[in-house]
C-alpha positions as CSV (number, residue, x, y, z in Angstrom):
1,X,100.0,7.1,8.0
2,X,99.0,3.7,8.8
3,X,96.6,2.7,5.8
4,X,92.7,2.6,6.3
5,X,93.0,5.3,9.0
6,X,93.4,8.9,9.9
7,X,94.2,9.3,13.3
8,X,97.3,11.4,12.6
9,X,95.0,14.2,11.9
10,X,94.1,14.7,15.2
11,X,97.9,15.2,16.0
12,X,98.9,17.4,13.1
13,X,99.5,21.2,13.4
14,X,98.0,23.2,11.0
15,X,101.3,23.7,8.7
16,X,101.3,20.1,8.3
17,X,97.7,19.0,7.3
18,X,97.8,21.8,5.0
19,X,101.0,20.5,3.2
20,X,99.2,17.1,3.1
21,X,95.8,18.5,2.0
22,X,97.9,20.2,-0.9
23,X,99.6,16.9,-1.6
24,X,96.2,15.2,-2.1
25,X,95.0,18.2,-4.5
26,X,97.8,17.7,-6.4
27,X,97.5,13.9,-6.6
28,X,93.9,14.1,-7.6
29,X,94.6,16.6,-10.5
30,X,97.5,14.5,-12.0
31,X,94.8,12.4,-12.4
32,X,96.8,8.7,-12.1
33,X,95.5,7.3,-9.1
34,X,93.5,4.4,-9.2
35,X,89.5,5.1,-8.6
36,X,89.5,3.4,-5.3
37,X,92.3,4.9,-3.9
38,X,90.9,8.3,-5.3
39,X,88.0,7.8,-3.1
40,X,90.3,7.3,0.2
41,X,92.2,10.4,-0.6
42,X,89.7,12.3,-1.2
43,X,87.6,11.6,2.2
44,X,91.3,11.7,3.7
45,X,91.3,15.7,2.2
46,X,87.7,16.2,3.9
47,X,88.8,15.8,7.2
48,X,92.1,17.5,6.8
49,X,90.4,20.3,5.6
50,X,88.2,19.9,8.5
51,X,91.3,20.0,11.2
52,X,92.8,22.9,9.0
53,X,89.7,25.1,9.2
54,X,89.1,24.0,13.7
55,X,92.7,24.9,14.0
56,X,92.6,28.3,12.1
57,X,89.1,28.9,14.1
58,X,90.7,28.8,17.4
59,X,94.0,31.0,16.2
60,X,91.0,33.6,15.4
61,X,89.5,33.0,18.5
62,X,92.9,33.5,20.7
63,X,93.7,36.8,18.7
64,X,90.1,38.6,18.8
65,X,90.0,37.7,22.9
66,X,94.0,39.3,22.9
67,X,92.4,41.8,20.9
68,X,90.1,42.7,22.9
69,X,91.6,42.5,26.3
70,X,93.9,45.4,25.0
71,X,90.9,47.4,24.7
């Protein structure tokens, strides 16, 4: 990740943002990171939540129209 940005996001799949939103959790609760860089994580975690929960939207999406062109 190139420092001040979060492009990547865009990019990841869903495994992968989840394994870093899960890293950042964990950072956050060990409690050692400097304030500022707290603060970076943290927004960093907002929007790979965000990706995480388009990403699992659109699965949904994909299986309820399969779903339904069965019936």
């Amino acid at each position: 990740m190139t420092e001040g940005t979060n492009d990547d996001i865009k990019a990841m799949s869903f495994e992968q943002a989840l394994e870093a939103l899960e890293k950042i959790v964990d950072d956050l609760e060990k409690g050692d990171v400097p304030l500022d860089q707290s603060i970076r994580i943290y927004e960093r975690g907002e929007l790979l939540k965000g990706h995480c929960e388009r990403l699992l939207k659109a699965a949904e999406d994909k299986v309820e129209k399969i779903r339904l062109s069965r019936d």
